[in-house]
C-alpha positions as CSV (number, residue, x, y, z in Angstrom):
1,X,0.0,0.0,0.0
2,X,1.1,3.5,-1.0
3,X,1.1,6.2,2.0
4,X,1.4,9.6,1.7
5,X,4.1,10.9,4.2
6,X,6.2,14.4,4.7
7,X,8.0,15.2,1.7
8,X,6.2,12.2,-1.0
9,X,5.1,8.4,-0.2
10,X,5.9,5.6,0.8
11,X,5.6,1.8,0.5
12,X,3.9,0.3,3.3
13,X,4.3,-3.8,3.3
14,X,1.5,-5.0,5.9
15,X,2.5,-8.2,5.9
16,X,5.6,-7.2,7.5
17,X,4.1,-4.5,9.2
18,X,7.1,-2.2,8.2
19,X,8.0,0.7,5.6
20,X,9.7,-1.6,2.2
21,X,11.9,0.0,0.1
22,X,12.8,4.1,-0.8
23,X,11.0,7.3,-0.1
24,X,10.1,8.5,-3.0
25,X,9.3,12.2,-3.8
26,X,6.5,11.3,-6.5
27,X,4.4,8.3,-6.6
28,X,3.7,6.7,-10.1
29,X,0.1,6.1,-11.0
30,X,1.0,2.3,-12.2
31,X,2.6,1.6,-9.0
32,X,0.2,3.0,-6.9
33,X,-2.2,0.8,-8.6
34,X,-0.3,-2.2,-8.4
35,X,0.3,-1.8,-4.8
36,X,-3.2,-0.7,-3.9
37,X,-5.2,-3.3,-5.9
38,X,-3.3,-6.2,-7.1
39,X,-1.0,-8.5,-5.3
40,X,1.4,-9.1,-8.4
41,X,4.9,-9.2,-6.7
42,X,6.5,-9.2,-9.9
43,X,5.6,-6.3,-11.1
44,X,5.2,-4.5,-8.1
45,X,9.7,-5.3,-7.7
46,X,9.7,-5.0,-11.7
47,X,8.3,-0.9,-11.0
48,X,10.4,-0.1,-8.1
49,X,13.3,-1.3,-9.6
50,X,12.8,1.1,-12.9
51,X,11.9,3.7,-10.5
52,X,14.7,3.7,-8.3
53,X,17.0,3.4,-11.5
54,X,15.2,7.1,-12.4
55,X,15.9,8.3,-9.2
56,X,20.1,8.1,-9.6
């Protein structure tokens, strides 16, 4: 699940019941929507890979 924080979002795993992965500044509509509505782990590591590539 996406959460809004100070500053941008965040990825909120509630499995784990911890923040996973980067703050990030903007949050993609695609992975918003695969994080929010499907539980395709795939694509949801595919995403956040190509956007943490963007972000260096």
């Amino acid at each position: 699940m996406a959460r809004g924080v100070p500053g941008g979002y965040r990825i909120w795993d509630n499995k784990a019941r911890r923040w996973r992965g980067d703050h990030y500044e903007l949050c993609p509509d695609e992975l918003t929507d695969a994080l929010n509505r499907r539980r395709d782990y795939a694509t949801i590591t595919a995403l956040l890979e190509r956007y943490r590539a963007r972000k260096r």
